[in-house]
C-alpha positions in Angstrom: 69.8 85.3 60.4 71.7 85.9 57.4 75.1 83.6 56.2 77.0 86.5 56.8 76.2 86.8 60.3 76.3 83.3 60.4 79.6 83.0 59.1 80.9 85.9 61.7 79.4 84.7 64.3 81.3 80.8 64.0 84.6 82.3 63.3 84.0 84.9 66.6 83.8 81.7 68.4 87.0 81.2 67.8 89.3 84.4 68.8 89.7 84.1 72.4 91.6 80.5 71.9 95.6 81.6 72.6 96.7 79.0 69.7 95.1 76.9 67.1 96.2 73.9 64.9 95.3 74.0 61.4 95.5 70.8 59.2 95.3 71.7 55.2 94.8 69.7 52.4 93.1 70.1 48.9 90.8 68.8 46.6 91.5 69.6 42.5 94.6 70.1 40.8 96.8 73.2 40.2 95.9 72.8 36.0 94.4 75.7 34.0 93.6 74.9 30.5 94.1 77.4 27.5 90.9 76.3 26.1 88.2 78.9 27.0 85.5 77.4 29.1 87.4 73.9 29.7 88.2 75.0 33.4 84.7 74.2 34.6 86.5 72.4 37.9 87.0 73.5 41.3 90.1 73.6 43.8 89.0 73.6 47.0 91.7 74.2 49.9 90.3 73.0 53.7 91.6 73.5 57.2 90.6 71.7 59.6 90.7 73.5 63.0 91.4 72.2 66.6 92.0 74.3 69.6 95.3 73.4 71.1 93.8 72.5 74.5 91.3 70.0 72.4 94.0 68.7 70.7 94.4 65.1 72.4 90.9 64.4 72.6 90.0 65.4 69.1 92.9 63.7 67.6 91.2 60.4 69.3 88.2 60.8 67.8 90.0 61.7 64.1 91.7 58.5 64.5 88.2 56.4 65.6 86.9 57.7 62.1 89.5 56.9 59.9 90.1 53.5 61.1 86.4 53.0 60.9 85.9 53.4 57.5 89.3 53.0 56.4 90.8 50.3 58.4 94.3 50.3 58.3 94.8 52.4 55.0 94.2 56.0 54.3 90.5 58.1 53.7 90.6 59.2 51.0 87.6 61.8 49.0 89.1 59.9 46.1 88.4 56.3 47.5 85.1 57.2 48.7 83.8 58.6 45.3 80.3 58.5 44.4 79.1 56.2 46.8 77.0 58.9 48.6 75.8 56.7 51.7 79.1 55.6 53.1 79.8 59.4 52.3 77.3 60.6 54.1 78.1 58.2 56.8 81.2 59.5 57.8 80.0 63.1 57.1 77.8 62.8 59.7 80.1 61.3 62.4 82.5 63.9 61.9 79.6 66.0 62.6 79.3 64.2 66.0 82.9 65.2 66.8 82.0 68.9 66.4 85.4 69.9 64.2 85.7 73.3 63.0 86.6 73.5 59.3 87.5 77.2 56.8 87.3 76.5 53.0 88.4 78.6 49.8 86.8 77.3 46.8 88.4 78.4 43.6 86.5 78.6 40.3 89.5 77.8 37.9 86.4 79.0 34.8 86.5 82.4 36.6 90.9 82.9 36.3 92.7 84.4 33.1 93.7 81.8 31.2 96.9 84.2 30.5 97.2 85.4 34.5 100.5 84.3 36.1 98.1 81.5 37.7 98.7 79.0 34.6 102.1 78.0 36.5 101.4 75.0 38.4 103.9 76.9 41.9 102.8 80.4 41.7 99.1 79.0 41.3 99.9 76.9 44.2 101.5 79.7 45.9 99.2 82.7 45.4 96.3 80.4 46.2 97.5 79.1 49.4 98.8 82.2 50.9 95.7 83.9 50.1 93.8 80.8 52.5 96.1 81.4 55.0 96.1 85.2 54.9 91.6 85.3 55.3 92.6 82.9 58.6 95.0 84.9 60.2 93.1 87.4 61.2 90.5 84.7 63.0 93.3 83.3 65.4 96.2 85.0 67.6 98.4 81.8 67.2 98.3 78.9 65.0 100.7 75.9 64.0 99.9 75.2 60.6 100.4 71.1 59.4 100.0 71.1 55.5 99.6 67.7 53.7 102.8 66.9 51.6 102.8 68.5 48.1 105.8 68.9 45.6 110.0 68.0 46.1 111.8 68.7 48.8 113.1 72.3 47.4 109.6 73.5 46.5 108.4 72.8 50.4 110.9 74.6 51.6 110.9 77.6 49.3 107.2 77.7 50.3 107.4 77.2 53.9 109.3 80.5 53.6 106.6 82.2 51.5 104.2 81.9 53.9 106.2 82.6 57.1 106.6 85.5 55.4 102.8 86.5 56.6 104.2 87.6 60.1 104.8 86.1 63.5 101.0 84.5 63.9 102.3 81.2 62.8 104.2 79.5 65.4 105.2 76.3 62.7 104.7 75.6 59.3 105.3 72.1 58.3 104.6 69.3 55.5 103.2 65.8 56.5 102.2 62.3 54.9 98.7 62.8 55.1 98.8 59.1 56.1 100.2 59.9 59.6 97.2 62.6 60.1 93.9 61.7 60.6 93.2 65.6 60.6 94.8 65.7 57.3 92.5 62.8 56.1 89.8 64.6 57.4 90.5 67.6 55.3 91.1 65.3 52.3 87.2 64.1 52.8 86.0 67.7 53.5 87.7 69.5 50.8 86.5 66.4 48.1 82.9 66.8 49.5 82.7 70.5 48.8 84.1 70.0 45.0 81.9 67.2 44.7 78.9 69.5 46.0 80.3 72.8 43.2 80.8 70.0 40.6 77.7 69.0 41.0 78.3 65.6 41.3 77.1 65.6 44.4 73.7 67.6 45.6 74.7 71.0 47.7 72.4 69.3 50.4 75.1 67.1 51.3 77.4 69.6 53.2 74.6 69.9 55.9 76.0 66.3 57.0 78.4 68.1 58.5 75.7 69.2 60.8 75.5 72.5 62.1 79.4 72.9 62.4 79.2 73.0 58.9 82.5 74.6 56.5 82.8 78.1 56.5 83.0 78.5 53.0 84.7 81.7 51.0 84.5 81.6 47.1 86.9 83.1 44.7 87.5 84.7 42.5 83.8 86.3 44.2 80.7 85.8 41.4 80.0 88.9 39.7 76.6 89.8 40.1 76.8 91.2 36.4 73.8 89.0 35.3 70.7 90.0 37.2 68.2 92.6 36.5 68.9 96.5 37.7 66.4 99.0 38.1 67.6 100.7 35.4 68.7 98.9 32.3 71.4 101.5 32.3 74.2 101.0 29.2 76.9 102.1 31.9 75.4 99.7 35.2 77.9 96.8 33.9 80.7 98.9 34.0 80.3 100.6 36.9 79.6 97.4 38.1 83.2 95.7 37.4 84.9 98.4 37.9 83.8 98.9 41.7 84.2 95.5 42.2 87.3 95.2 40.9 88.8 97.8 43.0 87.5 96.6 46.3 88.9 93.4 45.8 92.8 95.0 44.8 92.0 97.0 48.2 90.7 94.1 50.5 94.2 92.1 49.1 96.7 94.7 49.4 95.3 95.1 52.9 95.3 91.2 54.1 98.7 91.3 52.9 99.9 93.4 56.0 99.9 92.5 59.2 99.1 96.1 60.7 95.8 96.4 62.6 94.4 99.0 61.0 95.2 97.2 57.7 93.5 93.9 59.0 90.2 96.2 60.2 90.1 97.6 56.6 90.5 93.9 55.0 87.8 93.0 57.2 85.0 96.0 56.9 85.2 95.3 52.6 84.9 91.5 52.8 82.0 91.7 54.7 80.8 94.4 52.6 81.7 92.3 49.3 80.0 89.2 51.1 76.7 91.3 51.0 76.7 92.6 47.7 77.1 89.1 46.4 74.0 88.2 48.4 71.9 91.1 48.3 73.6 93.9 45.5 71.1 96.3 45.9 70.7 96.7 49.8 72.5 99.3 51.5 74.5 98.5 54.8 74.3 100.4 57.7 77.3 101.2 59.7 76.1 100.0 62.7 76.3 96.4 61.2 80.0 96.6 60.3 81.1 97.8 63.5 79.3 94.5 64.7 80.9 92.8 62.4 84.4 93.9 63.2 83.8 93.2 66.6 82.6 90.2 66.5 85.6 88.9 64.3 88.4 91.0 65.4 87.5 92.4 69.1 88.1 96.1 68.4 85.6 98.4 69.1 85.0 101.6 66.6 82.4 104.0 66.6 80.9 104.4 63.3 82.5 108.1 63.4 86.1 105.7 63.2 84.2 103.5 60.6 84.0 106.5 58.1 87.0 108.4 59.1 90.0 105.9 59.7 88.1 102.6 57.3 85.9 104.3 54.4 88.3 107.8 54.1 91.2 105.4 53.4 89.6 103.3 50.6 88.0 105.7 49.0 91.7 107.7 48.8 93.1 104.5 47.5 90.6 104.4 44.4 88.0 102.5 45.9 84.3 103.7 44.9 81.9 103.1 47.6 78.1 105.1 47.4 76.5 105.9 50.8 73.5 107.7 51.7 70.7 108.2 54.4 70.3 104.3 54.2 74.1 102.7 54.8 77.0 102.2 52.4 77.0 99.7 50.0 79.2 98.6 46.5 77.5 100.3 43.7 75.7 97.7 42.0 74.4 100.3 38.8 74.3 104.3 37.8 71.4 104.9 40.4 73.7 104.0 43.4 75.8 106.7 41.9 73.7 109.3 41.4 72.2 108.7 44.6 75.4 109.6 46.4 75.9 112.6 44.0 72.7 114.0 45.1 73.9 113.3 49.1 77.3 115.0 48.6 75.6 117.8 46.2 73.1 118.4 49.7 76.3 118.5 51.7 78.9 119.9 50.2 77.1 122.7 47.7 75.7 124.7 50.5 79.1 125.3 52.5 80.7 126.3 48.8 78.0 128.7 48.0 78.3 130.3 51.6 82.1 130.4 51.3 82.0 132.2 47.4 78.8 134.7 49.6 81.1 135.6 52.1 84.0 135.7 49.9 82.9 138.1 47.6 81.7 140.5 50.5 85.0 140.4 51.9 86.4 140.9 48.6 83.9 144.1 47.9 84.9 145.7 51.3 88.7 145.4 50.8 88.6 146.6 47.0 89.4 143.4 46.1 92.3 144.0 48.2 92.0 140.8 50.6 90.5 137.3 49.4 89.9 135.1 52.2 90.0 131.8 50.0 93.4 133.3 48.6 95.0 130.3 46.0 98.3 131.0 48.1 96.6 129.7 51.0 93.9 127.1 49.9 94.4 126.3 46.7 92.5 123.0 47.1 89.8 124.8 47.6 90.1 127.4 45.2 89.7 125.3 42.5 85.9 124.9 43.4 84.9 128.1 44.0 83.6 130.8 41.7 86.3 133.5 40.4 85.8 136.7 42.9 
């Protein structure tokens, strides 16, 4: 089974619940240095997820663990540190307790130095309502309890923000993380995983989590820039970034709105982004991402609606997508492209050439009195056919 699947699959679990709790916290801080290639840190933001109907029971158990290993104080990724055992320890307990946790791990090496990131709120800002926006379309309700961060005005002006997403969010609110256990627990998961990316700890360790383990979402997404392509083509790079690039404006300008057919779009390019980062040169059949979308969303599209209502859309919006006999798929280098040239040449030549044939008989009969591709009436289409 692949970690895409894997992935869908434990945030499908998920949708039927009527309303969720999500406890946030974050590991890193908000700094971007102006030095190029002194960002090599991560921030990693956590939720940790808990059915309301499990609520009561699961915050016993949150509370067993922290006063376990923290007695009557807070835990704390911090305190813990690198001693990997007692780490490991409560890893594993928390493992016992079955908890469901989302993570968005941000590369700060990977963000312009000159983007509108390098302020500490809209870094803050952008970064967390980005989290929040790849959840909502997992859950139909959720109450969302964020650990404290910043004065008074700045919780409330960003309380605001992200109530701004829609209606899914019953409450937004700020807590002391030390009146939480959830939001201790998200402290210890979100340290683990930039422990594990730092490598100061091995990647090896997040499987102490067991096999609830994070659902983890990277960005900004690794460009796949540095492998081999079939062709060492001067333009693959290129094409490359720029296909890349305009998916990802897409898949955001999409999770930003709270229609449905919006979310269904969001949803069809991460998946498809997912598998280009793990395999770039495989194509994707159709039949996979109406899974997908099921699985995640609960709507139910033939791949007829996949092309039509999903893949029509993008590709009006500037997004370049090559598909053949074999799926669709991100073009990874100029073959991709040329591929789909050849598929749309075999489709689309043929229906030209018999439109110019009976054209010109049409026009021969009349005296070239009557053109039945007349500009007036298709000029679209005029402009690829052959003068009369």
């Amino acid at each position: 089974m692949s970690k895409v699947t894997e992935v869908t699959k434990e945030i499908g679990k998920y949708l039927k619940s009527t309303e969720q709790y999500i406890f946030v916290d974050e590991s890193g801080d908000t700094n971007l240095s102006d030095v190029p290639g002194e960002n090599h840190d991560y921030y990693v933001i956590t939720g940790v997820i808990i059915p309301a109907s499990d609520l009561t029971s699961a915050t016993t158990c949150a509370q067993e663990i922290v006063e376990r290993h923290a007695g009557d104080g807070e835990l704390k990724s911090s305190n813990i540190g690198g001693r990997s055992s007692r780490r490991q320890q409560i890893l594993e307990e928390m493992a016992v307790a079955k908890f469901q946790y989302y993570c968005l791990v941000v590369d700060k090496n990977r963000i312009w130095r000159d983007s509108g990131l390098r302020w500490k709120p809209s870094f803050y800002k952008f970064l967390h309502r980005m989290f929040y926006s790849r959840i909502k379309g997992a859950f139909l309700e959720m109450t969302i309890i964020a650990d404290d961060y910043g004065r008074s005005e700045f919780k409330q002006s960003f309380r605001k923000y992200i109530l701004e997403l829609g209606s899914l969010f019953e409450t937004f609110e700020f807590k002391d993380s030390r009146s939480s256990p959830f939001l201790q627990l998200a402290d210890v998961v979100a340290g683990t995983v930039r422990r594990a990316y730092s490598e100061n700890d091995p990647p090896e360790i997040l499987a102490k989590l067991g096999c609830q383990y994070p659902i983890i979402e990277e960005w900004p997404p690794k460009e796949a820039w540095g492998r081999e392509t079939p062709e060492n083509s001067q333009y693959d790079e290129a094409i490359r970034g720029i296909s890349l690039r305009n998916i990802r404006e897409y898949v955001e300008s999409n999770l930003a709105s709270d229609e449905e057919d919006a979310q269904l779009r969001a949803h069809a390019f991460r998946y498809l982004l997912a598998r280009f980062d793990l395999e770039p040169e495989q194509y994707v059949k159709r039949a996979e991402i109406v899974s997908h979308i099921a699985d995640v969303l609960c709507v139910n599209l033939s791949e007829q609606m996949l092309t039509t209502k999903i893949f029509a859309d993008a590709r009006d919006n500037g997004v370049i997508l090559s598909s053949t006999d074999a799926g669709i798929k991100i073009p990874y280098n100029a073959k991709d492209l040329s591929d789909w040239m050849q598929r749309v040449e075999s489709q689309v030549a043929p229906y030209l050439r018999r439109v110019e044939d009976a054209r010109r008989t049409i026009l021969l009969a009349s005296n070239q009195k009557y053109d039945i591709a007349a500009a007036a009436h298709f000029p679209a289409l005029c402009k690829y056919l052959k003068d009369g």
